[in-house]
Legacy VTK file of the C-alpha trace (Angstrom):
# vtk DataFile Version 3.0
C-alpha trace
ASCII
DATASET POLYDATA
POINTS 120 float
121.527 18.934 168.796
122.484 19.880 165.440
119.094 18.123 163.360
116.999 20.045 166.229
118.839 23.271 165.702
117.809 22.891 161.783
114.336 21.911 162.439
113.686 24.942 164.730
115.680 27.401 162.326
113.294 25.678 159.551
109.617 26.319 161.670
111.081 29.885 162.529
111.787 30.776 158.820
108.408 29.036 157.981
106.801 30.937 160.698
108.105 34.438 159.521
106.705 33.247 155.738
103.658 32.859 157.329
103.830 36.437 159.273
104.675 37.990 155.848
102.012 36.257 153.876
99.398 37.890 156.890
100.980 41.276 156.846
102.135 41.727 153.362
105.676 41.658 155.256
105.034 45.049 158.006
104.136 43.211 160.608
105.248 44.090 164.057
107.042 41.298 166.750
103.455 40.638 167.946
102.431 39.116 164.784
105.738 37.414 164.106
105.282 35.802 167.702
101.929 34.868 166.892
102.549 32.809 163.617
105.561 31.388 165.200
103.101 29.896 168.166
100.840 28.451 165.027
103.235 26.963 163.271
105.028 24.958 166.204
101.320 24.241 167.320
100.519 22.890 164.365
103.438 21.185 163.058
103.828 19.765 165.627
100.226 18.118 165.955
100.174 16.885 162.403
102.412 13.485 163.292
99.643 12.997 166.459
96.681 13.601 164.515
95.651 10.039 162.990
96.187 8.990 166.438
93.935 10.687 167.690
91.701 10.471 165.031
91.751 6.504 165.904
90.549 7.229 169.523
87.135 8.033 168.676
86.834 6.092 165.450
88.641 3.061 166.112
90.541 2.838 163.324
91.538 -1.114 161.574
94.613 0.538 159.763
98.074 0.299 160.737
98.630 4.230 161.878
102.379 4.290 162.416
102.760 4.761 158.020
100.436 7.206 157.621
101.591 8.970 160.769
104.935 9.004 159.213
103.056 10.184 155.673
101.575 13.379 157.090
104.731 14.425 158.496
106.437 13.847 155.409
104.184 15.831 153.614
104.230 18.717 156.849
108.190 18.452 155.971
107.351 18.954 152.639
105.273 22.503 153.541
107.877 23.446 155.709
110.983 22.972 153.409
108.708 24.728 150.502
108.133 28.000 153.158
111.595 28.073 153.646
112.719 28.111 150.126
110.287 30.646 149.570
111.096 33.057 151.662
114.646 32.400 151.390
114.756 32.412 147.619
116.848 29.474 147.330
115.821 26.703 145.787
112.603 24.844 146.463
113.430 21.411 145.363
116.830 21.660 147.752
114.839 23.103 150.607
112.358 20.410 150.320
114.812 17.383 150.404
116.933 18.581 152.739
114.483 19.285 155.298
112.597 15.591 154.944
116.377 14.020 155.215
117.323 16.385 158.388
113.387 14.956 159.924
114.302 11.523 158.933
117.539 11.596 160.832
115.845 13.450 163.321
113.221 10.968 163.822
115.410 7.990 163.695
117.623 9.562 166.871
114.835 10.011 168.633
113.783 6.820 168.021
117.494 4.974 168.911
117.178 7.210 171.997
114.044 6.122 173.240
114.633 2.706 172.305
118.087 2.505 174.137
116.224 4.080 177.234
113.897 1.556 177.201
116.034 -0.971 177.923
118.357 0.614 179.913
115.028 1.595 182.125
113.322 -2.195 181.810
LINES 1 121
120 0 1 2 3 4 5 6 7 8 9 10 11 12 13 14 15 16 17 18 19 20 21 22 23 24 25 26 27 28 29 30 31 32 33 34 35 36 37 38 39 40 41 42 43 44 45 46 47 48 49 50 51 52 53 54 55 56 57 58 59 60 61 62 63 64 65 66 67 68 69 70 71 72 73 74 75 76 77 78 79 80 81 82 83 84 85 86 87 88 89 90 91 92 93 94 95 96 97 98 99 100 101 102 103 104 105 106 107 108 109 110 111 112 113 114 115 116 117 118 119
């Protein structure tokens, strides 16, 4: 609820940096709705990617760390955005947005595990 609430009002805030950074800050809703699309898009691909990376190349690494790598380091972009265009300050932003994903993650995780074996 609450850690999803933060990560969405974090990709929308990162989304309008990015609609300000292509407009030079007059863009209209259509632009706005645009970047917001690309960032949830592409955020949201970046914890996926070295999977599917490892389809075609076969891979002989363990993926689940670097999985968890890049989307500490897409936390990292996103918290930075946010600071930005918030004006608060980066090094806050940045923390608390990895901390909020981390607890985020490890829900999800407890939740899928616990459904597991409810389910098996």
């Amino acid at each position: 609820g609450l850690i999803n609430l933060y990560y969405f009002k974090s990709l929308f805030i990162c989304s309008y940096s990015v609609s300000v950074l292509l407009t030079g800050g007059g863009g209209g809703a259509g632009i706005f709705f645009f970047s917001t699309f690309i960032s949830f898009c592409f955020f949201g691909l970046i914890p996926l990617t070295i999977y599917l990376f490892d389809l075609f190349q076969n891979l002989d690494v363990e993926l689940f760390p670097i999985s968890a790598g890049m989307t500490a380091a897409a936390f990292l972009v996103i918290g930075w955005s946010k600071s930005y265009v918030t004006h608060t300050s980066k090094l806050r932003g940045i923390v608390e947005t990895i901390l909020l994903g981390t607890a985020a993650a490890l829900l999800a995780y407890g939740a899928g595990d616990a459904l597991e074996q409810w389910l098996l």
